[in-house]
C-alpha positions as CSV (number, residue, x, y, z in Angstrom):
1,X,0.0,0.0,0.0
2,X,1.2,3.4,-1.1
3,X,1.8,6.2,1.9
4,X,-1.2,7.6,2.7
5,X,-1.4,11.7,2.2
6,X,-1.6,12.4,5.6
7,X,-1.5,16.2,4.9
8,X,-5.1,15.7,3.1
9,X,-6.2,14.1,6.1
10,X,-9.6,15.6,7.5
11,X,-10.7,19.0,7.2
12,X,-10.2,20.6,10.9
13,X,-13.3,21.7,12.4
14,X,-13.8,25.2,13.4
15,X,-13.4,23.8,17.2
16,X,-10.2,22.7,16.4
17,X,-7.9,25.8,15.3
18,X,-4.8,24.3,16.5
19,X,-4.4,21.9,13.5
20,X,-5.2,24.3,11.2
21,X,-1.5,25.7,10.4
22,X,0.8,23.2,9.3
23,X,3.9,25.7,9.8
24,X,3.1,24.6,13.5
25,X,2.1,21.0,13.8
26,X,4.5,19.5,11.0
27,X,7.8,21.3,12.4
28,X,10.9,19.0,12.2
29,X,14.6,19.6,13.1
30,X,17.0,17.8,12.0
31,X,19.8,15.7,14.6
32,X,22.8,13.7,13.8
33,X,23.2,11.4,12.3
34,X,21.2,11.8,9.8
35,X,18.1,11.7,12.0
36,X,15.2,13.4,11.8
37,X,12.7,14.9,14.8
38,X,9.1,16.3,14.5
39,X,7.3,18.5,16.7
40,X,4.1,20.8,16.8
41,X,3.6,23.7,18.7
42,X,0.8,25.1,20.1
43,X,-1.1,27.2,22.9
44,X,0.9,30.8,23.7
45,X,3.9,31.3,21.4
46,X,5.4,33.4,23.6
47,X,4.6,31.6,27.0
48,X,6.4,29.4,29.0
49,X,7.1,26.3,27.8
50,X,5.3,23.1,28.7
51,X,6.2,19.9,26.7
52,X,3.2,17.1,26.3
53,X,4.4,13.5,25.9
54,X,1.8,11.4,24.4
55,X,0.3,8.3,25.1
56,X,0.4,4.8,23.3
57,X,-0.3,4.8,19.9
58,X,-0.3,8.7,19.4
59,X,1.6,11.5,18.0
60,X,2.3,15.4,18.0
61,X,-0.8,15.9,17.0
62,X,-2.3,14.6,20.4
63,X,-1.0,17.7,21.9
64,X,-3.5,19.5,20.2
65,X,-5.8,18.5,22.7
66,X,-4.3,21.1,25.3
67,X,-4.1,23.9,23.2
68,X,-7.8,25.8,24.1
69,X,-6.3,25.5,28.0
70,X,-2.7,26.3,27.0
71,X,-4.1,29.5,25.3
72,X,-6.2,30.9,28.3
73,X,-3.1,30.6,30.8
74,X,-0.4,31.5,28.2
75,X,1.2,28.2,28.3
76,X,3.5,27.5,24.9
77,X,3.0,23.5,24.6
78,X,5.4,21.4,22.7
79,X,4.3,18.0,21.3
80,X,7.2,15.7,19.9
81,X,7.1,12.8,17.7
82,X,8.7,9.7,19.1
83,X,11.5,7.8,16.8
84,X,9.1,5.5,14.2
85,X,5.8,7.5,14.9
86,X,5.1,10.6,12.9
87,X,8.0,12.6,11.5
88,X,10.8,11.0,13.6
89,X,12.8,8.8,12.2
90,X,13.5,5.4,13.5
91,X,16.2,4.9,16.4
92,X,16.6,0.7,16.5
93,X,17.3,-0.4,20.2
94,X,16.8,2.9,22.0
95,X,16.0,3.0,25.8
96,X,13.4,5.1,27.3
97,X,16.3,6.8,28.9
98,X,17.6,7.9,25.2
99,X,14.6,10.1,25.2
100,X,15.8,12.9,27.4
101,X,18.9,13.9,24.9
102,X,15.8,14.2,22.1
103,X,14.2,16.8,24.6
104,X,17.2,18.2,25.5
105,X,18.3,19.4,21.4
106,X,14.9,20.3,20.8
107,X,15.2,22.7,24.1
108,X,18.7,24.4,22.5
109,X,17.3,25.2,18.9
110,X,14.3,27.0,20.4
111,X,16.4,28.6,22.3
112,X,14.8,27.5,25.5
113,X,16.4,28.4,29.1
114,X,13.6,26.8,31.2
115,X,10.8,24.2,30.6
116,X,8.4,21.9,32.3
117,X,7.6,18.3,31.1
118,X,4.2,16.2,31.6
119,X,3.5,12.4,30.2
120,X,0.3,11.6,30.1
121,X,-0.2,7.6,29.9
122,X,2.9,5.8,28.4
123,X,4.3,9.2,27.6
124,X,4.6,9.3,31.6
125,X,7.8,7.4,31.4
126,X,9.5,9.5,29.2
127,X,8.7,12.5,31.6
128,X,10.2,11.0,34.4
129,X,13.4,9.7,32.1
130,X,13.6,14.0,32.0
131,X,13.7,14.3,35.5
132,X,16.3,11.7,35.4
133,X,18.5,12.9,32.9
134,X,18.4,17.1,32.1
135,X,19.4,19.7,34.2
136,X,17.4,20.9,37.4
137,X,18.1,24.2,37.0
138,X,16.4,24.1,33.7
139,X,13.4,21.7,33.8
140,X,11.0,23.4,36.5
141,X,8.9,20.8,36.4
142,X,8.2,17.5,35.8
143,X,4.5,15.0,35.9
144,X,2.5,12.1,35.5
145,X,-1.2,11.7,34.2
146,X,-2.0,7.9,34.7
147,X,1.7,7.0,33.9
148,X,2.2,3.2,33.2
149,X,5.4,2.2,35.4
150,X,8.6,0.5,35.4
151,X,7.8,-3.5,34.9
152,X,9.4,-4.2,37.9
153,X,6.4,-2.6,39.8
154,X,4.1,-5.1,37.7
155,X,0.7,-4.7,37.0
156,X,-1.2,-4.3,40.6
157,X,-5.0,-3.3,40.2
158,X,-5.1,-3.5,36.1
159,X,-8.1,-5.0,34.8
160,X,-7.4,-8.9,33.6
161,X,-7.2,-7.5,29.8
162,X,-4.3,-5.2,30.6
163,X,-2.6,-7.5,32.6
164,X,-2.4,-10.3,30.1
165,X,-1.9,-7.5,26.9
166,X,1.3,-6.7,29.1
167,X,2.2,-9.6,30.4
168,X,1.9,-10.7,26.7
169,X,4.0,-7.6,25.5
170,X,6.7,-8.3,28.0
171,X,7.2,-12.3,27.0
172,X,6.7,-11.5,23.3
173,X,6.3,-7.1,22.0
174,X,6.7,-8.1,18.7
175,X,3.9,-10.4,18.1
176,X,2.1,-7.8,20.5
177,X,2.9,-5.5,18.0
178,X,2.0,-7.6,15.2
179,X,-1.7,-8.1,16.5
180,X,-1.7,-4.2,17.1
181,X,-0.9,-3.3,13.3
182,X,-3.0,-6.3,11.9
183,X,-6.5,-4.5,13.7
184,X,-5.0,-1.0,13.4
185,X,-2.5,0.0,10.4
186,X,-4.7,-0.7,7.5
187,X,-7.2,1.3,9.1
188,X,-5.0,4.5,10.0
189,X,-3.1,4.4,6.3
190,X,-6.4,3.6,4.5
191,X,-6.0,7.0,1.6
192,X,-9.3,8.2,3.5
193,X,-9.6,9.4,6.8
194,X,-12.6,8.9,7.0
195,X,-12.3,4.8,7.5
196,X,-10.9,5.1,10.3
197,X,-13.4,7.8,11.9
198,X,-16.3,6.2,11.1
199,X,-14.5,2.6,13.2
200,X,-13.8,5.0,16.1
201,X,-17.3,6.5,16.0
202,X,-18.3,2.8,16.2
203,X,-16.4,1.9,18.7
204,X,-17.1,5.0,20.8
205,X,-20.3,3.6,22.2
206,X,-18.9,0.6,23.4
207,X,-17.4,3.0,25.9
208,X,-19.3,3.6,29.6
209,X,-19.6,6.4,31.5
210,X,-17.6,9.6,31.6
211,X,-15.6,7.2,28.8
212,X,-18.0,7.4,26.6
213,X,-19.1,10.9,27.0
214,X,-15.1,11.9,26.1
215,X,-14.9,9.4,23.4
216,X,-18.0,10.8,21.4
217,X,-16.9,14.0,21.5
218,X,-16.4,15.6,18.0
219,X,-13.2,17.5,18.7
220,X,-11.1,14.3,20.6
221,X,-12.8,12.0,17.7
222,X,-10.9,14.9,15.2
223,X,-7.7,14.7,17.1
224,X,-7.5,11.0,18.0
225,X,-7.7,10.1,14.6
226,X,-5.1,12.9,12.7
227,X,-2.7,11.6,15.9
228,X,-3.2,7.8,15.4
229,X,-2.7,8.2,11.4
230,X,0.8,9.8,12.0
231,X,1.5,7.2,14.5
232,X,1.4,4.9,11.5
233,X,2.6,7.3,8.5
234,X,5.9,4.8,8.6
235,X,4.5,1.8,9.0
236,X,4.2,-0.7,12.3
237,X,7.6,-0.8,13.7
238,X,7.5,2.6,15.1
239,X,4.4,1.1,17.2
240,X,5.6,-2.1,18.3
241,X,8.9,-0.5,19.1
242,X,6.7,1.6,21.6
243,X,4.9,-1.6,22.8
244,X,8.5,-3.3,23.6
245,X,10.2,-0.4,25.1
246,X,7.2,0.0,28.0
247,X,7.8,-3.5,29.7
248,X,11.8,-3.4,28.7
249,X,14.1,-1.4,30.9
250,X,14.0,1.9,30.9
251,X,17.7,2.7,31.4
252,X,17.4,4.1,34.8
253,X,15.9,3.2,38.5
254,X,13.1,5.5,40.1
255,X,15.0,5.3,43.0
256,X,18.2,7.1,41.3
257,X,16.1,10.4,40.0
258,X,17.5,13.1,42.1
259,X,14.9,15.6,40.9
260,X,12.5,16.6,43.5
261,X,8.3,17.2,43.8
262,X,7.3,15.5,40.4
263,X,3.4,15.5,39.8
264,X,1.4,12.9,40.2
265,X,-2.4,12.5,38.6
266,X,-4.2,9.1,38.6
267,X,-8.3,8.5,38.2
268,X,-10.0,6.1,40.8
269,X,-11.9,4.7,38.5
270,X,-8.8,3.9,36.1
271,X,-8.1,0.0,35.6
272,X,-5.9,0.4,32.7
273,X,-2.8,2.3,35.0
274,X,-4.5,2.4,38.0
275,X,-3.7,4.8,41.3
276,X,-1.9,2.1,42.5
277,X,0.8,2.5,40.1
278,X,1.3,6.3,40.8
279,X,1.3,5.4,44.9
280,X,4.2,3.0,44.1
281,X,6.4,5.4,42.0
282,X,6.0,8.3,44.2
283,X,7.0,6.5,46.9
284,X,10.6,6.2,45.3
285,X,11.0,9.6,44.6
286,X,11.9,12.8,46.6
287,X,8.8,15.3,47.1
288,X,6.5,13.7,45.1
289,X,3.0,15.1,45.3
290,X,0.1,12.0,44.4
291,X,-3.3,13.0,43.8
292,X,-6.2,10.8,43.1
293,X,-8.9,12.2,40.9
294,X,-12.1,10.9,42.2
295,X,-14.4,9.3,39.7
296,X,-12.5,10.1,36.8
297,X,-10.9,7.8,34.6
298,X,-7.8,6.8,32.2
299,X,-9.2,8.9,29.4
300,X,-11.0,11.6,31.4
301,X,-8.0,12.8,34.2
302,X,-6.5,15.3,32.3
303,X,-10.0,16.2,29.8
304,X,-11.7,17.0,33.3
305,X,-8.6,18.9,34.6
306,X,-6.9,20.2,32.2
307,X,-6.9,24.2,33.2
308,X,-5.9,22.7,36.9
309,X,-3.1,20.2,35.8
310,X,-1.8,22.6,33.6
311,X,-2.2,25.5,36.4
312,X,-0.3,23.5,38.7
313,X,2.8,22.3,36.7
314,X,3.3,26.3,35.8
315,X,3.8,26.5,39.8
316,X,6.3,24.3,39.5
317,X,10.0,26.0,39.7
């Protein structure tokens, strides 16, 4: 199958402003050797800087999501692609840990002399390789929205789907990976866009609750979609690369990050990273702040708090 034209992609919606200019969301820089990085900025151009680590699949173009938040408390967020997924090129046998060196060229050409970092989901781990990694005197803050966590923590409170899709992952990330592309890649590099949004819209009301209420939303269908057809725009190995590297070490212990009062957010009602997994991590690091977010969920911590996650992480210093 030919590459799709993810440029055509579909026509953003008048609530969605962010994806509108390209000059933004389809910014690349380029690294040695021969390596290629993409970002997308958006939010306050001239604010301080925030940068929004995605989940698993996803892309820049998930930070897109922030962006009506980032532009009422003149936050500037930065959204980079991961190696494999969007317009980063592949890095074969990379750590989590390698992550923080991406950040920290990215911070030099814009010309950036302090930041804060957030994950949200698997993108938690790659915050908290930051905080392991990059200078305290220049990352301000650091946190965690549902964050998936180090293996050796395991997989205490998941629901029984999670726990075997990671157990699985861990034993055997390629064929993981494998099953993930064979329901998912033809779908997000189908020519039209609109194949894929019409199996999400599908799927949305198999969703309950507050869940469903997110999922059917117009604007996250928009985004969820543009982000998961640039997770594929190179094909599956950028994916199942992301799969492995979750349950694989990360290249460095909770217990050795000297930085000090990263931000915890979990949802009680989340079984797919649950609050136990945020207890266990904070525990293991200096000045931690955990908070629990009573009755939301893995999708709906950060939708339901955005302006207040955000709000807080600008405190940080």
């Amino acid at each position: 199958m030919n590459e799709p034209d993810i440029e055509e992609a579909i026509t953003p919606s008048d609530s969605l402003p962010a994806l509108a200019d390209k000059t933004l969301t389809n910014q690349t820089l380029a690294l040695p050797p021969g390596r290629t990085l993409g970002y997308a900025t958006y939010g306050s151009p001239t604010g301080p800087a925030l940068f929004y680590f995605y989940g698993l699949p996803g892309s820049r173009i998930e930070g897109a999501e922030l962006h009506p938040a980032a532009v009422k408390l003149g936050i500037r967020i930065i959204a980079m692609d991961r190696p494999g997924l969007g317009l980063s090129s592949c890095v074969p046998n990379r750590l989590v840990a390698d992550w923080a060196a991406d950040v920290d060229q990215l911070t030099q050409h814009l010309q950036l002399k302090t930041y804060r970092v957030i994950g949200r989901s698997g993108g938690g781990a790659y915050a908290l390789a930051c905080a392991n990694a990059l200078p305290r005197e220049r990352v301000l803050g650091v946190g965690v929205v549902c964050g998936m966590a180090p293996w050796s923590i395991g997989t205490p409170g998941m629901a029984w789907y999670a726990r075997v899709l990671w157990n699985i992952s861990a034993w055997a990330p390629t064929l993981v990976g494998r099953l993930v592309g064979w329901m998912v890649a033809d779908l997000a590099q189908d020519p039209d866009p609109t194949v894929l949004m019409k199996k999400l819209v599908k799927n949305s009301g198999g969703y309950k609750g507050q869940d469903k209420a997110f999922m059917q939303r117009k604007d996250i269908q928009e985004i969820f979609v543009r982000s998961i057809r640039e997770s594929w725009r190179q094909g599956n190995e950028g994916a199942t690369e992301e799969i492995r590297l979750i349950t694989a070490p990360w290249g460095f212990d909770l217990k050795d990050v000297r930085f000090k009062g990263v931000q915890f957010w979990y949802g009680s009602e989340d079984v797919n990273t649950p609050a136990v997994l945020g207890w266990r991590m904070s525990e293991q690091l200096d000045g931690a702040e955990m908070r629990v977010c009573e009755g939301d969920s893995h999708l709906t911590v950060m939708a339901n708090r955005m302006e207040e996650i955000l709000g807080v992480m600008m405190k940080c210093s």
